[in-house]
Each structure stands twice: as C-alpha cells, then as structure tokens.
N, C-alpha and C positions, 0 to 999 in steps of 0.2 A: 574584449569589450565590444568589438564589433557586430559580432555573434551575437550577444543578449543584446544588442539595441538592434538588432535585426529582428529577434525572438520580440520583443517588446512591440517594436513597429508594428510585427505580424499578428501577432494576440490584441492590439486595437483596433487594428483595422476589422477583426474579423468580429470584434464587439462589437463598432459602428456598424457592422453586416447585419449582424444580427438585431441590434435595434431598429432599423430600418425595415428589417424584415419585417419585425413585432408590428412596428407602428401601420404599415400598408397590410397587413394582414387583417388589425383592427379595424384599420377603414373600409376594407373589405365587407368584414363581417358587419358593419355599420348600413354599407349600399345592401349589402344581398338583404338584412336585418329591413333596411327602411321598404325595400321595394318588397318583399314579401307582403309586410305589414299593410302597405299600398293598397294591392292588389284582395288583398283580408276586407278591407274597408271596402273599397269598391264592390266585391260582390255582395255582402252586407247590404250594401244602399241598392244595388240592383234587387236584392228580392225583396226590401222594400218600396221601394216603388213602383216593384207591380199593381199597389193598391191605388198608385198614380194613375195610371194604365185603365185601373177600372172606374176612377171617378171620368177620365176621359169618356170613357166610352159611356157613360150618365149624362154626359154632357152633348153629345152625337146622338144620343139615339131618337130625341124628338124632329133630326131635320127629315130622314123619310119615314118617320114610325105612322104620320098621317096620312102622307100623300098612298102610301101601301095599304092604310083604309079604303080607299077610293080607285081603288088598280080592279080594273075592268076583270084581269085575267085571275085575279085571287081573289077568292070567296072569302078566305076566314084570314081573320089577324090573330096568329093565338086557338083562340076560342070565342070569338066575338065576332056575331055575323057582320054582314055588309047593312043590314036592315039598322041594325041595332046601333052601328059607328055612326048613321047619316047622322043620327040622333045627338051626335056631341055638338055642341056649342063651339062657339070660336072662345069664348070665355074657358071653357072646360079646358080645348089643345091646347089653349097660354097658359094653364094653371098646371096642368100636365106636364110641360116645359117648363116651366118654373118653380114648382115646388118642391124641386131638392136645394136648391141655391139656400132655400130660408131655410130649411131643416138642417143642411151644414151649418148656415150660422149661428142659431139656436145651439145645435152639439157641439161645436166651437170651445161654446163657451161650458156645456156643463161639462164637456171632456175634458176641460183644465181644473174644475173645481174638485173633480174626482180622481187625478191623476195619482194622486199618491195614497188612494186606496184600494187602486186597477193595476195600476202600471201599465208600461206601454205595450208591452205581449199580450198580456188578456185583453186589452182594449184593441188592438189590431188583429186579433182573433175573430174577436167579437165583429167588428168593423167586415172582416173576408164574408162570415156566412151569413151577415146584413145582406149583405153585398149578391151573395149567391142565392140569397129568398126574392131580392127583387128579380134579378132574370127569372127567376121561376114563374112568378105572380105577372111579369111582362110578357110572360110567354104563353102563360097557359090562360090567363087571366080573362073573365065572361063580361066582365061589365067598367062601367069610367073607375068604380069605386076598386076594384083589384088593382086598377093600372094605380091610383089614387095610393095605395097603401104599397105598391112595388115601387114605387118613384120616391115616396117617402124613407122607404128603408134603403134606398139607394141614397139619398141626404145624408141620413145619420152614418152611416157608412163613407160618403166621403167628408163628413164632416170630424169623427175621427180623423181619416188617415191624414188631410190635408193640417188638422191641429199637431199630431204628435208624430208624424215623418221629419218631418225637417228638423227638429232638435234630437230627434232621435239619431239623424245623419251625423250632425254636428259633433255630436261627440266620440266619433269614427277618425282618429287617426291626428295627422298636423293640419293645420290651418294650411300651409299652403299651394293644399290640393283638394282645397276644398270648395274653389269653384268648380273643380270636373267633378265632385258630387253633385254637385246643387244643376248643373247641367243635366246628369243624370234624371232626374227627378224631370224639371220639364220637358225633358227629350221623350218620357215615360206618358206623360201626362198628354204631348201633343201624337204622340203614339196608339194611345188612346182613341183617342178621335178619327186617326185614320183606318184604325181596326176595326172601328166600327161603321163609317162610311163604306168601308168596302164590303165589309159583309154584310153589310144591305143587299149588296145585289147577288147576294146567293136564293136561288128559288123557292127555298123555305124558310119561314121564320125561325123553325125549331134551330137551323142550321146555324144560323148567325149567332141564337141564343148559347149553342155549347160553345161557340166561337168565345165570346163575350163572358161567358160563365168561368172558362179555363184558366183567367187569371186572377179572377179572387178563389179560387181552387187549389193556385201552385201558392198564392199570398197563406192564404191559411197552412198549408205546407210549411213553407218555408219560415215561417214565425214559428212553428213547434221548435225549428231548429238555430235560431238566432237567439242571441244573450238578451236575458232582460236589461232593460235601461239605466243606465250606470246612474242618470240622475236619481230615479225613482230608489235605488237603490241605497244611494245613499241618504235619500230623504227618510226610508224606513231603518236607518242604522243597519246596514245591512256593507260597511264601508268597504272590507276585505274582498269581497264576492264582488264588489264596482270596481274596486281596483284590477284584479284578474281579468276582469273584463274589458276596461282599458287597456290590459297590457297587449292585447290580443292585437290592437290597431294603432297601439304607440313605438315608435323605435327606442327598444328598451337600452341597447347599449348609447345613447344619447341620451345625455345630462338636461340639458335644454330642453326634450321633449319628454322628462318624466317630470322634468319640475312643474310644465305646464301642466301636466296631468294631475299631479300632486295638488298645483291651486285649485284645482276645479276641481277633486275629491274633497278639499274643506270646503270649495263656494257653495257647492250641493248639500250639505252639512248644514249651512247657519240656518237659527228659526227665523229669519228674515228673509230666507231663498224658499225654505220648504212654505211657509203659510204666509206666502205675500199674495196679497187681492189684486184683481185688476185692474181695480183703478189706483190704487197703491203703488203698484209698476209703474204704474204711467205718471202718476203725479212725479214722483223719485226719479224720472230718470234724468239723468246729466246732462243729458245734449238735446235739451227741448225745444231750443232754437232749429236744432235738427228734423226732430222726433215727428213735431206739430206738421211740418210742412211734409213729409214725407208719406203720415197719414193722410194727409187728402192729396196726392199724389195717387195712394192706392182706390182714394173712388175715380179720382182720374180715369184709372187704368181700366175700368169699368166700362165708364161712361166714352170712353173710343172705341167702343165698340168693339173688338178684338175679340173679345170671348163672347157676348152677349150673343154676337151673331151668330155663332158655330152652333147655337141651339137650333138654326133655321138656316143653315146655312143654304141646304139645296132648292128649299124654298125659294133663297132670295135668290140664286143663279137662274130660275123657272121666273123670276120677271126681268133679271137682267137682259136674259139672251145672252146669244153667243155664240163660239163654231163647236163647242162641243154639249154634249147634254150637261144638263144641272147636275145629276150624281156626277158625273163624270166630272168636272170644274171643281163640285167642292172637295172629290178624295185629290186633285192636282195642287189644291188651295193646301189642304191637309198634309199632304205631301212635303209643300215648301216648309209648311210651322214645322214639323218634325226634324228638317234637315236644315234649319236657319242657323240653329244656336251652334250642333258640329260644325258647320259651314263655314261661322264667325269664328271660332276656337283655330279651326283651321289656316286661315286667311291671316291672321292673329297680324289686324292692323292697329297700330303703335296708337289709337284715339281716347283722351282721357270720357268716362263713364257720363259728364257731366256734357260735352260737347257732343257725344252721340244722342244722351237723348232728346237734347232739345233740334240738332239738325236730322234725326230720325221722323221727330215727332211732326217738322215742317214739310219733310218729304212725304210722311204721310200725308197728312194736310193735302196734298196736290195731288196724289196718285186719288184719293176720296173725290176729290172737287173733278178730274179728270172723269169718272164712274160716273158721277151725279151727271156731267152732262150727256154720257153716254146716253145714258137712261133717258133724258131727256129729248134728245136725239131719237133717239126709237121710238117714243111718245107720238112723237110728231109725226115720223116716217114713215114706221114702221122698220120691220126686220131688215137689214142693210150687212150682207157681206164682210163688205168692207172693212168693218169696223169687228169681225168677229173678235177678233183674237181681247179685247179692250178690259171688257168683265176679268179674263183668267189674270192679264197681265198687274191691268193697276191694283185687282184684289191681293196678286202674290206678291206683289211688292210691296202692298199694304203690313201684309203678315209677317212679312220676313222681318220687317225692320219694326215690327210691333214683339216680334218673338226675342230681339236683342235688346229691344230700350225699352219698353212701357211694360213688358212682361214681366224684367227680370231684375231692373235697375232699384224698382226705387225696395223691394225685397235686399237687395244686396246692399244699399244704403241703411236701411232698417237694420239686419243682421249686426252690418261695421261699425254704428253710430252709438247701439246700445250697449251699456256693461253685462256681464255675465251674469250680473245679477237680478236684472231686469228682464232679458232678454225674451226669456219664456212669455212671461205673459204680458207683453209691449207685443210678441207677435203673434199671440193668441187674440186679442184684442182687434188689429189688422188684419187679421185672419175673418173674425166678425165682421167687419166694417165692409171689407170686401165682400163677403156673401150678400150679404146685406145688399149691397149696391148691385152685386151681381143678377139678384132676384128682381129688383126693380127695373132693371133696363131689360132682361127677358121678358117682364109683363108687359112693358110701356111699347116692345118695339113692333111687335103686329099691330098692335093699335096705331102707332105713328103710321107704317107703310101702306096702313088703310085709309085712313087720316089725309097723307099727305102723298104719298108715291115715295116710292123707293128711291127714286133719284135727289128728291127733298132731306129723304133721311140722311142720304151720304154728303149731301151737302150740311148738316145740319151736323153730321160729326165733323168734316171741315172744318167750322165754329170750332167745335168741343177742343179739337187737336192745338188750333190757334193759342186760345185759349189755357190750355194747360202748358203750353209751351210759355206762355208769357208766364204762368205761376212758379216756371222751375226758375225762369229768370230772374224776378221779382224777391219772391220766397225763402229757395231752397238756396244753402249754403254752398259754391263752386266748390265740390269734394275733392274736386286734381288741386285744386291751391288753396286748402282751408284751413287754418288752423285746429280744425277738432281732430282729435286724435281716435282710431279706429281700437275698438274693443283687441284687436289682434294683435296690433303694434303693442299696444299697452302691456297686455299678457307677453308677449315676445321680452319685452324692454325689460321687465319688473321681473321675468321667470330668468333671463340673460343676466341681470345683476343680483338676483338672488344665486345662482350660479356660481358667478364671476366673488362674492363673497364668500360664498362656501368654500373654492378654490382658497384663498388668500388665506381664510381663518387654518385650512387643512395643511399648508406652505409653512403658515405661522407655526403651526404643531408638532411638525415635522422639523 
C-alpha cells in the first residue's frame, strides 16, 4: 500500500510538473509572440514616417532657401540667376513659404473622400514621387512659377501623408504601445526639419537636394513593400486579406488582443464607417463636450507659434542676434524639437497630460516674453555679449516644451476622445483646420515682424500662450479626472468582457 501511494504521489507530482511546464511555456510563447509582433509594427511605422521626414524638410526649406538667393559667394540657386531672384517680391518669398500649408489642407480633405477608391498604398506612393518632383523642380527650377508648382506638389504630398499616416499607424499592433508609435511619427517629422537645416550648409544646392530627395525615395520603396490598409481593406469587402494583415502586428496567441482585432474588422465593415461625411463625423461624435474644445486647441497650436516659425526660422535668429550664427541657432533649436519628445519618454515624469499643458504653455508664455525683451534690448543697444546665449536658450525652451504639450497633446486627446467609428474623419477634418491655420500664420508672420519688430511679435505670442492656456482651463474637460471614457479603455473593457463571456459560455459547454 505504501508503494502505490508513493507511485501515486509521484505520477502527480510529476503532472503538476508538467502542467506547469505547459502553462510557462505558453506565456513564453505569448512574450516572444507579443515582442516580435512589437517590433513588426514599429518598423512598419518607421518607413512610414519617412514621408513625416519629408513634409519636414517642406517645412525647412523656406528658412535659407532666400537668404542663399542673396549669398554674395553663389551665383545660381538652382537655375535661377542672382538678376532674376532680386526680382521676387516679399509677397512672392511669403507665398513661396506658404503655399503648401493650404495645398495640404485642400488634400486633406480630397484624400479622405477618395480613400476607399485609392487606398492607402497607391496614395502614399503617389504622395513619395509628389514629393520627389518637387525637389526636382526646387532644384533645377528657372523662374518664381517652377518653385510656384515644386512647393505645390510638395503640399499635396504632405497633405497625403500627414491625412492617412496616423490611422494607418493605428491600426499596427495593441493600443498600449501606441504612444511609442505616434512618438515615432513626430520624432520623424521634427527630424525633418533638422535634415534639412543642416544641409543648407552643404556648398551646393544639388547636394542638399539628394539629401532631401533620399527619403521620399526609401518612402516610395518601402510602401512597395508594406501591407495595404486593413481599413481600406475592409471597406472594399476584401475582410480575409485585413484580417492576415492584422495578424502580422496582433498577438495572435492572446484572446484579448484578437477580439479587439475582430471589433475593428466589423467597425471597418459597417456602411456607416465606410461612407461617413465629414461633417457627419463630426456631428455624431459622442464626446462633443470634448471634440469642440480640442478643435480649437488645434488652431491654438498654430497660432504659438511653434511650427509657423520653423518656415523662417534662420531668418528670425538674423534679427535676434546672438553668440552663434542664425544657421547655427536654428539646426540647435531643431536639434532640441527632435530630442524633446525621447527626452520626455525617457525622464518618464509621473504629470497627468492636462497639468503639463497648461504649466508648459505658462512657461512658454515667459521664455517668449523673456526673447521679446531681448530683442528689445538690442533695439535700443545694440549687439551686447552678455546677453548672447538668450535667443538659443528661451527659443529651446520654448520648443521643447511646445514639442510635449501643444504639439502632441491635444492630437492625443482627439485620438482617446473619439470612437472608432468617427475617428478617421474627426481627424481628417483637424487635420484641415490645422493647415489651414497653419497657412495663415506663415503669411501673417513676415508681415507682422515688419509691421512691428520681432520682439513685438514674441511678445504678442506671450498674449496667444496666456490665452490658450486659459481655454484649456475654461473649455477643455481635466482628461486625468474626467469622467469621459477613452475610445481604448472602452475597446479594452467591451473586448475583456466579450472574452470573459466567451470563457463562461465555453466552461458551460464543457
């Protein structure tokens, strides 16, 4: 007797071995399964956002594309004499500066009305050798009207990518790693900007232009080789080939993250997802107590100046003054945007979203009004030492903390506010709004610093900062203690108890 209940002991013990084994082996295959799947998504969204990269550098290229007009030591820009530039208007360089903001916003919008007749592949195709006709025509280009149609097709090109990236991201993998995507994407975009400030100071234009040309080069590349767009996909009944698609960035042995996959293969489905209108979206959406104030949050985010200026950036460092040159200040300016957001990520201080951007938006507020009297200062003085370092410091600290609050916040509210079913084109629409505004403060702002001086201006975003900071206070609903519930939690909760029933019914069956 002793014997068989020793034999017994031993033969369960060695079952409880082995299911143990089973069970750590599964979650094993779970971690390796999710981090693959991770790292799947993540490159995905990096060779999409190459085409982030190159609206950047659209955005950069008017701050020395003049002043290298007027360069004693260089005869041609291009293919455009020195005789022929004097000849541009200050009208013509602000229009030249400006007119891709409105041609994105314009494509904006006709890129969401055709999206599920394109998809997002041939449209970000199309968008790369957009993209790659304007360096061409910026480079080789003889008169206003070449740059005039190079600058335009530079619009519609980022007027694509910046409409259909982001929901193209989005549906890459779990939600909750999906702020290191959306990071990606600005990281790309302020990346941009610094690619091409620096390669200003390469001694040939041609040089800067393959520089600048290289990455709607690898973009067109790399979209041969990316999946089309699981939504598009399934807007054209095309569900099974969406679904493999998603499996690619889902963790397939996880219940939880095929069921969310599963609601959003039927939300992409209904005729209410695929031929909803824009203003339809926007009427419909659920959280408009949210929705309204967040929209003008995004002219806000315009109208601080933050992006507006990077069109002139070296421009305005050449009336700042300061201990280094203007090129020099604005690639160190460009430098901090590019490394604010890893910077923040890193530091990863415990501050709900809502109290960063309004004590951001005050510190900006003071770093501006700081520069304004600089400027003023000089005015009066003239060139003063002392005061070198003032320009790089309160501009990088402007930036830095414009590249975590006002750049990325009220996007990331937008995103978590809206249902899945609205979401496209709630942020297609903000996506307009933004251009839109974007374009009007590049036209308005040479005119103001001629108007009024450069140091009035920063004082007058001062104003704007104040200002917008009382609307988040006012307006916007405290997101760290509100009762609205974010589009993610919801899908988490509903995909968690559709789960958690599926379990019980299969229990039951069993």
């Amino acid at each position: 007797m002793g014997t068989v209940g020793k034999l017994e002991h031993q033969a369960s013990t060695r079952k409880m071995l082995s299911q143990q084994s089973s069970s750590d082996s599964v979650e094993r295959q779970k971690r390796c399964g999710a981090w693959a799947e991770k790292w799947i998504a993540v490159m995905y969204t990096v060779v999409a956002s190459l085409g982030y990269v190159s609206v950047g550098t659209m955005v950069a290229w008017s701050c020395n594309a003049f002043s290298k007009l007027h360069d004693s030591d260089a005869q041609r820009f291009g293919q455009l004499e020195l005789t022929d530039v004097e000849e541009l208007t200050q009208n013509q360089k602000t229009s030249l500066a400006a007119t891709p903001a409105l041609a994105a916003a314009v494509t904006s919008v006709v890129t969401y009305k055709l999206f599920y007749r394109v998809g997002t592949k041939l449209f970000m195709l199309s968008a790369a050798t957009l993209m790659i006709g304007a360096n061409f025509l910026l480079t080789f280009g003889s008169s206003f009207w070449f740059f005039s149609v190079g600058r335009i097709l530079a619009g519609i090109g980022a007027g694509i990518t910046v409409t259909l990236v982001p929901p193209y991201v989005d549906e890459f993998g779990s939600k909750q790693y999906k702020p290191l995507l959306d990071s990606i994407l600005y990281v790309q975009f302020a990346l941009g900007i610094l690619v091409q400030l620096m390669s200003d100071l390469l001694p040939f234009t041609e040089l800067a232009s393959v520089v600048g040309t290289t990455f709607p080069i690898f973009l067109f590349i790399g979209f041969l080789f990316l999946p089309e767009s699981a939504r598009y996909l399934c807007g054209t009944q095309q569900v099974n080939r969406a679904r493999s698609v998603l499996k690619r960035t889902h963790v397939a042995n996880d219940a939880l993250a095929a069921q969310i996959m599963e609601n959003s293969l039927a939300q992409w489905q209904q005729p209410a997802v695929v031929g909803c209108k824009l203003v339809s979206g926007l009427r419909k959406a659920q959280n408009p107590r949210l929705v309204a104030p967040v929209l003008m949050l995004v002219v806000f985010q315009q109208f601080v100046g933050g992006l507006p200026m990077m069109f002139y950036l070296s421009r305005i460092f050449t009336l700042t003054d300061g201990q280094y040159t203007p090129e020099w200040t604005a690639i160190y300016v460009a430098a901090i945007f590019a490394a604010a957001i890893p910077a923040w990520r890193l530091v990863n201080l415990k501050i709900g979203d809502y109290k960063l951007l309004v004590w951001s938006g005050l510190v900006m507020a003071g770093s501006m009004a700081v520069l304004g009297w600089h400027c003023h200062r000089q005015a009066i003085e003239g060139h003063s030492d002392e005061y070198g370092h003032v320009p790089l410091v309160c501009y990088g600290l402007y930036i830095f903390l414009y590249a975590i609050g006002f750049q990325r916040l009220p996007w990331k509210w937008l995103d978590d506010g809206v249902e899945d079913e609205r979401a496209f084109p709630v942020r297609t629409v903000a996506t307009c709004i933004s251009w839109t505004s974007l374009y009007l403060c590049v036209r308005i702002l040479p005119f103001l610093i001629g108007l009024i001086g450069v140091g009035w201006v920063f004082w007058n975003i001062t104003i704007v900062l104040v200002f917008a900071v009382l609307f988040v206070l006012l307006t916007v609903p405290n997101l760290d203690q509100s009762d609205i519930q974010s589009k993610t939690l919801a899908n988490c909760s509903s995909s968690s108890s559709s789960v958690s029933n599926m379990q019980i019914v299969m229990e039951d069956v069993v």
